[in-house]
C-alpha positions in Angstrom: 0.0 0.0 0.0 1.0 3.4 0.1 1.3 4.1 3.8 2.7 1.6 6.4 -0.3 1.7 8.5 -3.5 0.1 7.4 -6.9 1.6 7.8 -7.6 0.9 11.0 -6.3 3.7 13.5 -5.3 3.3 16.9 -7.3 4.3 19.8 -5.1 7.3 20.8 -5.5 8.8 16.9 -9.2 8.5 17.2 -9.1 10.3 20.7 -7.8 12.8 18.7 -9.7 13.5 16.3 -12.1 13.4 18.3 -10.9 16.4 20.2 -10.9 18.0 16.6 -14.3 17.4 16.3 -15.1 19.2 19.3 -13.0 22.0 19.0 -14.7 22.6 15.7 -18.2 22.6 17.3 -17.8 24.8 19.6 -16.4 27.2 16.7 -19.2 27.0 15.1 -22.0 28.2 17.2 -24.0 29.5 13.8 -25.5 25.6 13.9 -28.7 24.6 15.5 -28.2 21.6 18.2 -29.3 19.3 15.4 -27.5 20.6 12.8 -24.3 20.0 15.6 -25.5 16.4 16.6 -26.0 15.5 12.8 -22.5 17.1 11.8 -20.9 15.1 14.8 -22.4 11.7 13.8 -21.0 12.7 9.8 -17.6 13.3 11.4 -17.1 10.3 14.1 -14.1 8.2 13.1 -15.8 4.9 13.0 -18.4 6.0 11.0 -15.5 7.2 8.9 -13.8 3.9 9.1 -16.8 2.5 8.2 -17.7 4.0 4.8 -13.7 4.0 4.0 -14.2 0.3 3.7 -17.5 0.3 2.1 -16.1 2.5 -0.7 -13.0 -0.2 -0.9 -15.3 -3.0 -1.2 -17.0 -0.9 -4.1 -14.0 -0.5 -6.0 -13.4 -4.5 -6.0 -16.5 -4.9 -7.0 -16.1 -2.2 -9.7 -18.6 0.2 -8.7 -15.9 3.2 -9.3 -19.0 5.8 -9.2 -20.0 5.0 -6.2 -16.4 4.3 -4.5 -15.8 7.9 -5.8 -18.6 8.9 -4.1 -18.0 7.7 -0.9 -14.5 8.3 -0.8 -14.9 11.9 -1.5 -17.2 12.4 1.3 -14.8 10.8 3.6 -12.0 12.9 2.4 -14.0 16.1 2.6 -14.8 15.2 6.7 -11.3 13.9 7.7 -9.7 17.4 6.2 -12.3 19.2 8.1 -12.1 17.0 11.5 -8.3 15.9 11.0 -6.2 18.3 8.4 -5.6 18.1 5.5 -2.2 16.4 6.2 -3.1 13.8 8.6 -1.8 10.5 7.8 -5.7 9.2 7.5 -6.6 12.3 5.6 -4.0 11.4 3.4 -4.4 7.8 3.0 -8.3 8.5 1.7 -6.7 11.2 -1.1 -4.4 8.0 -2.3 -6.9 5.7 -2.1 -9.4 8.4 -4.3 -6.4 8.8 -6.7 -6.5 5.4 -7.2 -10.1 5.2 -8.0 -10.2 8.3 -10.3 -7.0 6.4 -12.2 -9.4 2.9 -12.5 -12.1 5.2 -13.7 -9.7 6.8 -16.5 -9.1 10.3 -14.8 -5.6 10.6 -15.1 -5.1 14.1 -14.7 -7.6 14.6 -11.5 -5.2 11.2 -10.0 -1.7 12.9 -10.4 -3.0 15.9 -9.3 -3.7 14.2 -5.5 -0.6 12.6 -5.8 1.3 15.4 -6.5 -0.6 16.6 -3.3 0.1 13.8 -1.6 3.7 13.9 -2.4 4.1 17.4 -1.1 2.7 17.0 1.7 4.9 14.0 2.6 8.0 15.9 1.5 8.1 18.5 4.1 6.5 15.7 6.8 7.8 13.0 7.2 10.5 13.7 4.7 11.3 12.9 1.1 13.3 9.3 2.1 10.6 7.9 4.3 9.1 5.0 2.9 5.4 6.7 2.8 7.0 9.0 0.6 8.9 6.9 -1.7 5.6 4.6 -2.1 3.7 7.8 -2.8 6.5 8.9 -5.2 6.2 5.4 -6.9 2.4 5.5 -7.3 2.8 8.5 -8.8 5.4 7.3 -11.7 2.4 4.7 -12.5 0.1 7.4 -13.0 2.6 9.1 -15.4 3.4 5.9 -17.0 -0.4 5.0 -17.6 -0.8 8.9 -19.4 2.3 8.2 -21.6 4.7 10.4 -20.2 7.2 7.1 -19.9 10.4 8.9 -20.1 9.3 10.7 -16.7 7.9 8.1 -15.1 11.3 6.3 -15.7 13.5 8.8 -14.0 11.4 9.0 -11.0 11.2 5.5 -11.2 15.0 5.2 -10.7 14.9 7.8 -8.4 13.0 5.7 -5.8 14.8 2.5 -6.7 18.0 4.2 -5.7 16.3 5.7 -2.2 14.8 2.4 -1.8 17.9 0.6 -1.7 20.2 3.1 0.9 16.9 3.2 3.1 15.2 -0.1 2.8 17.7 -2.6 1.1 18.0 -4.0 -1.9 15.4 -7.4 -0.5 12.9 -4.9 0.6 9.1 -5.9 -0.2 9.4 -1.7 -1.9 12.5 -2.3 -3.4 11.4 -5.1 -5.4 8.0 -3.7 -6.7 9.7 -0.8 -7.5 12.2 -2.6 -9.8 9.1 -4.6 -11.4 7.9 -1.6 -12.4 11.0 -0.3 -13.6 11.2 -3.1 -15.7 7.7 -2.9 -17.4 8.4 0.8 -18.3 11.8 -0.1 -19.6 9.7 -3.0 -21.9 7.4 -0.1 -22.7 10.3 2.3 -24.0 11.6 -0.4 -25.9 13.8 -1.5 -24.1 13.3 -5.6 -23.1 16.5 -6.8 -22.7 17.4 -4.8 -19.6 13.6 -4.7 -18.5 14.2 -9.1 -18.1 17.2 -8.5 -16.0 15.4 -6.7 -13.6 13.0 -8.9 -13.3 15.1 -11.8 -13.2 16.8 -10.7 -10.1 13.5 -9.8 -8.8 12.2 -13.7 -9.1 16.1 -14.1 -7.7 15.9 -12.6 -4.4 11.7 -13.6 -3.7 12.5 -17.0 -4.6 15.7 -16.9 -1.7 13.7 -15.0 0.8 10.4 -16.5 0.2 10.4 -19.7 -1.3 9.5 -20.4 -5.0 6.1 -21.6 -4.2 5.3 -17.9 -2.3 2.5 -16.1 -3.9 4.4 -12.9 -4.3 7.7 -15.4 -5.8 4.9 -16.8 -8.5 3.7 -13.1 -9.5 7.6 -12.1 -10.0 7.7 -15.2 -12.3 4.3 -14.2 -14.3 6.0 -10.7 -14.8 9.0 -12.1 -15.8 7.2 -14.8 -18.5 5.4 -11.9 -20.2 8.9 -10.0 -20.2 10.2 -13.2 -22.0 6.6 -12.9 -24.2 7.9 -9.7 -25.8 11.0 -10.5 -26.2 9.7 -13.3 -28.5 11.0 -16.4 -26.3 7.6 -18.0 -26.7 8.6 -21.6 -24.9 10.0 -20.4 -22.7 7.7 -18.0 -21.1 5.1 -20.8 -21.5 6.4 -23.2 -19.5 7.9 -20.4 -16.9 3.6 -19.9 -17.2 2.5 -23.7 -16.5 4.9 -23.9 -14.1 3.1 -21.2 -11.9 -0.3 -22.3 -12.7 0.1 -26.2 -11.7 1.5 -24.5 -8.2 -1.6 -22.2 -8.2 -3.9 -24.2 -8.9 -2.8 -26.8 -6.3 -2.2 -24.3 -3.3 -4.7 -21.5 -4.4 -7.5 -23.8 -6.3 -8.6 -23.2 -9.6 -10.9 -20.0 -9.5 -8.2 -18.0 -7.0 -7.8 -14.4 -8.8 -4.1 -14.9 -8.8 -4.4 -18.3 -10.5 -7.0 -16.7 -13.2 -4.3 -14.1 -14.1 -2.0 -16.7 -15.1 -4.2 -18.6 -17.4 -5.1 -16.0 -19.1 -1.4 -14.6 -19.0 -1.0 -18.4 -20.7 -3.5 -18.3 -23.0 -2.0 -15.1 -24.1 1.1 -16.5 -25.1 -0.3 -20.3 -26.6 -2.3 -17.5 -29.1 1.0 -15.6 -30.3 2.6 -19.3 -30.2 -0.3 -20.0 -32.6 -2.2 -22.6 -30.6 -5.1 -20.2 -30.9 -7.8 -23.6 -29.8 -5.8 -24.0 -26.5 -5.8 -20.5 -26.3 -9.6 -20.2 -26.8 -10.4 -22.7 -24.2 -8.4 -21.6 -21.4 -9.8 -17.8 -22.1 -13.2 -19.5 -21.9 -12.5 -21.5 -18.2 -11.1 -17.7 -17.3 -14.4 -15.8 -18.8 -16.8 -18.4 -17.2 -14.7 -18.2 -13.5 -14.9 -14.6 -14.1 -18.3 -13.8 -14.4 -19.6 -16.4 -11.8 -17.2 -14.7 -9.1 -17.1 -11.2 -9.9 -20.1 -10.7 -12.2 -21.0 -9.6 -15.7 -19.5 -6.1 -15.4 -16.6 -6.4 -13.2 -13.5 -5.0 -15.1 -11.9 -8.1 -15.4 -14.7 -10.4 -16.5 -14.9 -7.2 -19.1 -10.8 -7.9 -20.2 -11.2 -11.8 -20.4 -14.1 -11.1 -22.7 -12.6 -8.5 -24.5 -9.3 -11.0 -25.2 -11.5 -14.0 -25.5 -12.9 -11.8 -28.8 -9.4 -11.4 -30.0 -8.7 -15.1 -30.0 -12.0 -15.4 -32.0 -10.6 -12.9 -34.6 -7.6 -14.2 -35.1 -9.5 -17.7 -35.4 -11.7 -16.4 -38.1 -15.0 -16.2 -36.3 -15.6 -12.2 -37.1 -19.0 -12.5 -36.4 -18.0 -13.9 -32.4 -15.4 -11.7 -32.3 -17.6 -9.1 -33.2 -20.5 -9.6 -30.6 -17.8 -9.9 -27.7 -16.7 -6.6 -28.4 -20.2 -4.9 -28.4 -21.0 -6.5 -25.6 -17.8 -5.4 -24.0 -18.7 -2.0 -25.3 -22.1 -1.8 -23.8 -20.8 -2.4 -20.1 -17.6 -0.2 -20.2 -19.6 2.7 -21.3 -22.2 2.0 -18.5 -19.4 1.5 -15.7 -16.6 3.4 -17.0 -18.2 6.0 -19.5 -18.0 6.8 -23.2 -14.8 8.4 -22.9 -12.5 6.5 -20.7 -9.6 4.5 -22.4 -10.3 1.6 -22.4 -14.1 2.0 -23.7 -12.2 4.0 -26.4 -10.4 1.0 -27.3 -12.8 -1.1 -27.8 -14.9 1.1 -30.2 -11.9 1.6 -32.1 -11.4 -2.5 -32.0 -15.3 -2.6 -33.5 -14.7 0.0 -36.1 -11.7 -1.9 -37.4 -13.9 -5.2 -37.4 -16.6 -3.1 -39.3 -13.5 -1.9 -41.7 -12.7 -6.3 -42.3 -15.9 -6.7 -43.5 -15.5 -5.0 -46.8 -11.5 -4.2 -46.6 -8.4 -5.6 -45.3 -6.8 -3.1 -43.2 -3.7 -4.8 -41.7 -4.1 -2.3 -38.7 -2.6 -2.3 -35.6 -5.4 -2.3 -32.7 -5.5 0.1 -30.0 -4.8 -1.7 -26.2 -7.2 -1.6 -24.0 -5.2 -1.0 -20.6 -6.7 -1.4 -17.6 -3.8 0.5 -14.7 -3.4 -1.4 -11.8 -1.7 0.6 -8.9 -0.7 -0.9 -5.6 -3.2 -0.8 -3.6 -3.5 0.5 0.1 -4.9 0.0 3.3 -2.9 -2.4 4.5 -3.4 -4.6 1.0 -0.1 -3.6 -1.0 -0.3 -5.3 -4.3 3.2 -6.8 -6.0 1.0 -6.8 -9.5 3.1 -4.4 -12.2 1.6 -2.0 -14.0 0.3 -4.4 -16.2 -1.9 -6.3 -14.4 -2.4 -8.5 -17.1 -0.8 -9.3 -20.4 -2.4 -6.4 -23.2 -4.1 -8.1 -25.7 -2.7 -6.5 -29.0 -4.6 -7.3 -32.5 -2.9 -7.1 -35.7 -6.2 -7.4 -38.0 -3.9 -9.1 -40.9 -4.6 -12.0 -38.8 -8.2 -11.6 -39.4 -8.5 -15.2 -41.3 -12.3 -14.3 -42.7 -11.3 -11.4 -44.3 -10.9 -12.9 -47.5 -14.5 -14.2 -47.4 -15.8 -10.8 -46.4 -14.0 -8.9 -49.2 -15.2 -11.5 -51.8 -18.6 -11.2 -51.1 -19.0 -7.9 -49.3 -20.3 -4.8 -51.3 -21.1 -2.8 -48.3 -19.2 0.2 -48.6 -21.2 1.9 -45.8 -19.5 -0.5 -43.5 -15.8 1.5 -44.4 -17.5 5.1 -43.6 -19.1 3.6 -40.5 -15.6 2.3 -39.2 -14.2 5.4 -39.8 -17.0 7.4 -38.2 -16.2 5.3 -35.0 -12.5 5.6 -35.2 -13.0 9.8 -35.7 -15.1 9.5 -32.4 -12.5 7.6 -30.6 -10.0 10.1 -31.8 -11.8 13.1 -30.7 -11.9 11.4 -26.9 -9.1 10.5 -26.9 -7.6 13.9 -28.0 -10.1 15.5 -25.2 -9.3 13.4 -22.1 -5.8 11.9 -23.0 -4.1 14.7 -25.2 -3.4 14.5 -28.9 0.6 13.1 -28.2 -0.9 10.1 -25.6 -0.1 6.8 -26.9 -2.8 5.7 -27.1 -4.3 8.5 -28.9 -1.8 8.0 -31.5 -2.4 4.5 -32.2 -6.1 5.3 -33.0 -4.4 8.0 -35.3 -2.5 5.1 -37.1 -5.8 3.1 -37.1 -7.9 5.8 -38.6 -5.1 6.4 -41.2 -5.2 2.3 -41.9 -8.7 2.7 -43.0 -8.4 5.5 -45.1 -5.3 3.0 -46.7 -7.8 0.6 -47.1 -10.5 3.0 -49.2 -8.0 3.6 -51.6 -7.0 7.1 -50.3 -3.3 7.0 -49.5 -2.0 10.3 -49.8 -4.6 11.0 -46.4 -3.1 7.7 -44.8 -0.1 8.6 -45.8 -0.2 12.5 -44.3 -1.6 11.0 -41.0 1.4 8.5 -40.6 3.5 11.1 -41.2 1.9 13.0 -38.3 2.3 9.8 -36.3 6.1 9.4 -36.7 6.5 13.0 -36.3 4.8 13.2 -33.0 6.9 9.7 -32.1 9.8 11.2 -32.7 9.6 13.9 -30.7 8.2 11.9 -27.8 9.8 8.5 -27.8 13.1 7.0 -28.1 14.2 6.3 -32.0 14.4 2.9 -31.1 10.6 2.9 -29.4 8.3 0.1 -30.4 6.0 2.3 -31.7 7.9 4.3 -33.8 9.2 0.9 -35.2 5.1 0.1 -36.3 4.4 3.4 -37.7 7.7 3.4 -39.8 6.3 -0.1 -41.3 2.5 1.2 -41.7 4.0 3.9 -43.7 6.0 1.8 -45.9 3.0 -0.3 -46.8 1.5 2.6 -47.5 4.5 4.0 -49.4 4.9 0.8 -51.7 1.2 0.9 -52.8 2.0 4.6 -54.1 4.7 3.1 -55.9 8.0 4.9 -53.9 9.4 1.7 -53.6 12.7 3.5 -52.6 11.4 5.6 -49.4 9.5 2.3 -48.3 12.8 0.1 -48.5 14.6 2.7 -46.7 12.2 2.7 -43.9 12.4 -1.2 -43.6 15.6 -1.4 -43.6 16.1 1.2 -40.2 13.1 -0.8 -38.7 15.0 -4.0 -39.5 18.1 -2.6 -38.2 17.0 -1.6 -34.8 14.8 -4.6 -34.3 17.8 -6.8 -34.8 19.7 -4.8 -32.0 16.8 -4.3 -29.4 14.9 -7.4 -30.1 17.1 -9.8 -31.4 17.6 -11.4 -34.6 15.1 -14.1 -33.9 12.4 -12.2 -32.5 9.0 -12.7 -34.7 9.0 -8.9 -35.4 12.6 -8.6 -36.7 11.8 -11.9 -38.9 8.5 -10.0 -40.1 10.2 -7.1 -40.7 12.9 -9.2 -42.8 10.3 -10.9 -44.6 8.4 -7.5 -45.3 11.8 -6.4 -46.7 12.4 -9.2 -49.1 9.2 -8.7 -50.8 10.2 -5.2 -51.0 13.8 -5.8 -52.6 11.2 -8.8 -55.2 9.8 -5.9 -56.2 11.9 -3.7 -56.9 14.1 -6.1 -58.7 16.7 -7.4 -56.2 15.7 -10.9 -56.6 19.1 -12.0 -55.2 19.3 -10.4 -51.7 15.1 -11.0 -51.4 15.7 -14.6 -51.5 18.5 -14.6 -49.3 16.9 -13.0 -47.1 13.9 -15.3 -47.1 15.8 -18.2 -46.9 17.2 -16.7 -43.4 13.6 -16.2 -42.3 12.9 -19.6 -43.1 16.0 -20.9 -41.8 15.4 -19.5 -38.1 11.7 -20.1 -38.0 12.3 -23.8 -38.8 14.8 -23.6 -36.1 12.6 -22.0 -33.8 8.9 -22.9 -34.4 9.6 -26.1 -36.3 8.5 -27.1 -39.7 4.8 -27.3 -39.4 4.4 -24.1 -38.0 2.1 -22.0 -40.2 4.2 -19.0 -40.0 7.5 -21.5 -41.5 5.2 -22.5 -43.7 4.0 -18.9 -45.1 7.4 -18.3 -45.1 8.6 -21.4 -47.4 5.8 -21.1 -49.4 6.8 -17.1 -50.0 10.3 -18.2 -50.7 9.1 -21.0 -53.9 7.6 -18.2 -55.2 10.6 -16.1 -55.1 12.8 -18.7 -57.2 10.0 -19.3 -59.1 8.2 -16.2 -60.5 8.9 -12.7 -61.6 5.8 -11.2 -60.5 5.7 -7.8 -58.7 4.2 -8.1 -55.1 3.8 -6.5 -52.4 3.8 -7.1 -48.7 1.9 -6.0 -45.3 2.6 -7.4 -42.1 1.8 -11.2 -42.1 1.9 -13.9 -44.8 -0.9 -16.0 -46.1 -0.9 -20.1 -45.3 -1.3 -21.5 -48.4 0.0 -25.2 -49.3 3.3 -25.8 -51.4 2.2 -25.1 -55.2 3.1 -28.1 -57.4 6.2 -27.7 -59.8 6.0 -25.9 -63.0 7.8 -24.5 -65.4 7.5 -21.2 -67.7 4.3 -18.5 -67.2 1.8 -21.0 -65.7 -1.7 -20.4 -63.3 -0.4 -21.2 -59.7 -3.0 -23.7 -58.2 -3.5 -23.2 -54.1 -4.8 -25.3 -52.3 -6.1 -23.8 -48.6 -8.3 -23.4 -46.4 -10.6 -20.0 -47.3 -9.7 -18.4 -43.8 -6.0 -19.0 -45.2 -6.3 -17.2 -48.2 -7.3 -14.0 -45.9 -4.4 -14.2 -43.4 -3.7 -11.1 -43.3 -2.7 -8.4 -46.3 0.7 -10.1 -47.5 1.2 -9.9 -51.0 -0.3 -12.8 -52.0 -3.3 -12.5 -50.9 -3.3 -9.3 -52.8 -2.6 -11.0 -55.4 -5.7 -12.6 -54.7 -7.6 -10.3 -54.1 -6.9 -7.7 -57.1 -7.4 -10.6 -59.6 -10.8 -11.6 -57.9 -12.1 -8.4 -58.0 -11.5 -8.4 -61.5 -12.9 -11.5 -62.0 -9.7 -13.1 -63.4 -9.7 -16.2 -61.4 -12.3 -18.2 -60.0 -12.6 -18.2 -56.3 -15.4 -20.9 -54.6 -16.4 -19.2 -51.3 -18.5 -20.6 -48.3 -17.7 -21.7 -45.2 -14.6 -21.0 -43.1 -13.8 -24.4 -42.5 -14.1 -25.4 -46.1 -11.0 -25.5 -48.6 -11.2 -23.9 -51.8 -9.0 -23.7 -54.9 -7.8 -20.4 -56.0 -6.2 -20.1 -59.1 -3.9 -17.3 -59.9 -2.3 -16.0 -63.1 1.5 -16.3 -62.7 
């Protein structure tokens, strides 16, 4: 929590303030006797106490409203009775900055915190632990609005007067360098972000045993680290590791034991076992809603990432009625304009856009902030509470089907309608340089990409980087995304030039921060060969291809669908002169047979194949569909269907 001492105050503090209270009768002799009696009953500590609590339960429960509510009264008697910097006083500001950050009020949380902080400052000093927890909370609120860079330095700063006052074992200590790590992952910077979190696991497993609750959160944290940095495995069995001890010690509905499987399911989706992933996000969903309800914030995120296991599975149409009902209950407990309800519009308006395009878009993340907690109940869960759930709608498999057949162009205008409103929100209660705002930005400019306009998409990317650039490190995730939307973008204008210079500096840093065989750098390679193919650098293309291949085969094994994209890309290569171009993921098509000469390339896949994703061949596909140049049998997902395409 953020003070040492939990709600309940000792005898001699109430004693106090119940001298307070009297004193401030007497000063007010303008009140009737009943006016007095009913002003003393509203200012009695236990009664105090009493709704303190209440409004704590309300926030678990995720009535923020009404925990608002309550919490403000409370605040507005204990400055009156108390001060406005007693230690209780204070603890029911923290405990309302919390509540205003669950409820998307960023600004109105720093601004108590900065309070908070102050106050603490002058009394009991800036290297008590009170302070240095306030200080901490604080860098969460300014990591949650964006302003990593910031939130970094303070970070550090408490780390460092942590460690002189505390030691570097403390319960603090540790938290602190979780969260270190997380914002470190968020400034693109995972290397260093795992080796703070390794030591983390390090010193709770010594000091606490590697069956302690807080040692198997330290190891969640660290599997998701190992998630980003594209060690799939690994971070799996790190995963099932911690559930099998959860589930045995905690039992199978335990919050803590939730978080993991969805954590796992998570990772078994990037890993591409998308039906283990589905059913585990189910047992979470179903848990969920029995034990917290319908509308409880994280009964809203399994559902929300149960829909993107449905999207990447193919089922739009499942996908697509999650979301809404997602939707329907953030904008009824959170409102229309927090974050994350923002999100999730912008996620529908992109599913709107797949029904007659194929964006390729980058989704917006719905992030739900999780600060440590107080009162006695100090949480070791890092800013992300749980793994962020981020769609890349080229792995939309129906969008093939929906293209095909689709001639409802109102659907584009309505999915950019949404993704205008989500915009203006977010540009109102987040800023127009937030993060988030920025990626609904890159959205928006994804579906004007898709409409055929590029020279908007490609003004609004530009926007994008610039703001990146000025905000972010060069080397920022982020920037690295927008640099590769561009050159999509780019190539279909025909400056193959400007979009092979951006792939190339994506590639470059993605080698260096993330590794040579992280999925992103081998995406990015691919995305680059197809580039240099068209262009007419058949040479290094295929060489580079055959690397990709090389290290996915090492890595994800033959079968994999992404080896396979990859070999199948790579036969096409040595066998064809035909100018492609590329998005962000391949297509699964089967080997095509040998031929020689200009022939009709014969694939065999399944019709959610054909749509995975916009690589080049399924624009390929696309393009010569449209104009009715090959034959294309549609129906059912499941079904496989022979596309035939002019070589």
């Amino acid at each position: 929590g953020c003070f040492s001492c939990a709600e309940h105050e000792a005898s001699s503090a109430q004693s106090v303030g119940g001298q307070q209270i009297i004193q401030k009768m007497v000063m007010v002799d303008c009140f009737s006797c009943e006016e007095q009696e009913e002003r003393a009953i509203a200012l009695r500590p236990d009664l105090l106490h009493e709704k303190h609590n209440q409004a704590i339960a309300l926030r678990s429960a995720g009535d923020l409203a009404g925990a608002e509510r309550l919490q403000r009264e409370v605040l507005e008697a204990r400055e009156e009775a108390l001060g406005p910097e007693h230690p209780s006083t204070l603890r029911t500001k923290h405990n309302l900055a919390n509540t205003l950050a669950d409820h998307g009020d960023l600004d109105g949380a720093e601004q108590l915190e900065r309070e908070i902080l102050q106050s603490q400052e002058q009394s009991p000093g800036p290297e008590h632990p009170d302070t240095l927890r306030t200080k901490h909370n604080l860098s969460i609120t300014l990591w949650a609005k964006g302003e990593l860079a910031t939130a970094e330095q303070m970070q550090r700063e408490v780390l460092i007067a942590q460690t002189l006052v505390l030691g570097s074992e403390h319960h603090d200590t540790l938290r602190t360098r979780q969260n270190l790590a997380i914002t470190l992952r968020d400034r693109g910077d995972p290397a260093n972000a795992e080796k703070l979190q390794q030591k983390v696991v390090d010193i709770r497993e010594k000091l606490l045993g590697s069956d302690h609750p807080d040692t198997l959160r330290a190891k969640n944290s660290l599997a998701g680290l190992l998630r980003d940095l594209g060690v799939l495995p690994m971070a799996a069995r790190l995963e099932r590791d911690v559930l099998d001890v959860q589930e045995r010690l905690l039992g199978p509905r335990h919050p803590d034991t939730l978080k993991t499987k969805h954590a796992h399911a998570v990772t078994l989706m990037q890993h591409g076992d998308l039906p283990a992933a589905e059913e585990l996000e189910r047992e979470v969903l179903q848990a969920r809603e029995r034990v917290l309800g319908d509308t409880h914030e994280e009964t809203l995120r399994a559902k929300h990432c149960l829909g993107v296991i449905m999207l990447k599975l193919g089922d739009l149409a499942a996908a697509e009625q999650l979301q809404r009902e997602v939707l329907r209950s953030q904008e009824q407990t959170l409102g229309v304009d927090h974050a994350d309800t923002s999100s999730t519009r912008d996620l529908i308006a992109q599913m709107l856009c797949l029904r007659t395009q194929c964006p390729g878009a980058e989704s917006s993340r719905g992030t739900c902030v999780g600060t440590d907690d107080c009162d006695g109940t100090s949480s070791e869960n890092s800013p992300h509470e749980e793994p962020q759930m981020t769609v890349s709608f080229s792995d939309c498999a129906a969008a093939a089907t929906a293209l095909l057949t689709s001639g409802e162009g109102g659907l584009s205008i309505a999915s950019r309608q949404l993704q205008q409103e989500t915009l203006d929100a977010q540009e109102r209660e987040l800023g127009p340089g937030h993060r988030d705002t920025l990626r609904t930005k890159h959205n928006l400019a994804i579906s004007f990409w898709a409409a055929g306009n590029l020279s908007q998409a490609e003004q609004l990317q530009q926007e994008i980087l610039s703001s990146q650039l000025r905000e972010l490190g060069h080397e920022h995730p982020d920037i690295q995304r927008t640099k590769c939307s561009l050159a999509n973008t780019l190539k279909d204008m025909g400056k193959l030039s400007q979009a092979e210079k951006l792939e190339r500096q994506v590639l470059k840093v993605r080698e260096v921060v993330l590794g040579p065989e992280h999925p992103d750098t081998l995406r990015t390679k691919h995305n680059l060969a197809i580039t240099l193919m068209e262009c007419g650098q058949q040479a290094e293309a295929v060489q580079l291809q055959k690397e990709v291949l090389q290290t996915r085969e090492q890595i994800l094994g033959a079968a994999h669908p992404d080896t396979e994209r990859t070999r199948f890309s790579l036969a096409i290569m040595h066998r064809s002169p035909v100018t492609v171009s590329e998005a962000s993921e391949e297509p699964e098509p089967m080997p095509a047979p040998d031929s020689g000469g200009t022939h009709d390339l014969v694939v065999d896949c399944p019709a959610t194949d054909v749509a995975h994703g916009c690589g080049w061949l399924e624009r390929v596909i696309f393009q010569e569909c449209k104009r009715a140049l090959a034959p294309a049998v549609l129906g059912l997902p499941e079904m496989r269907h022979r596309l035939t395409i002019p070589l």
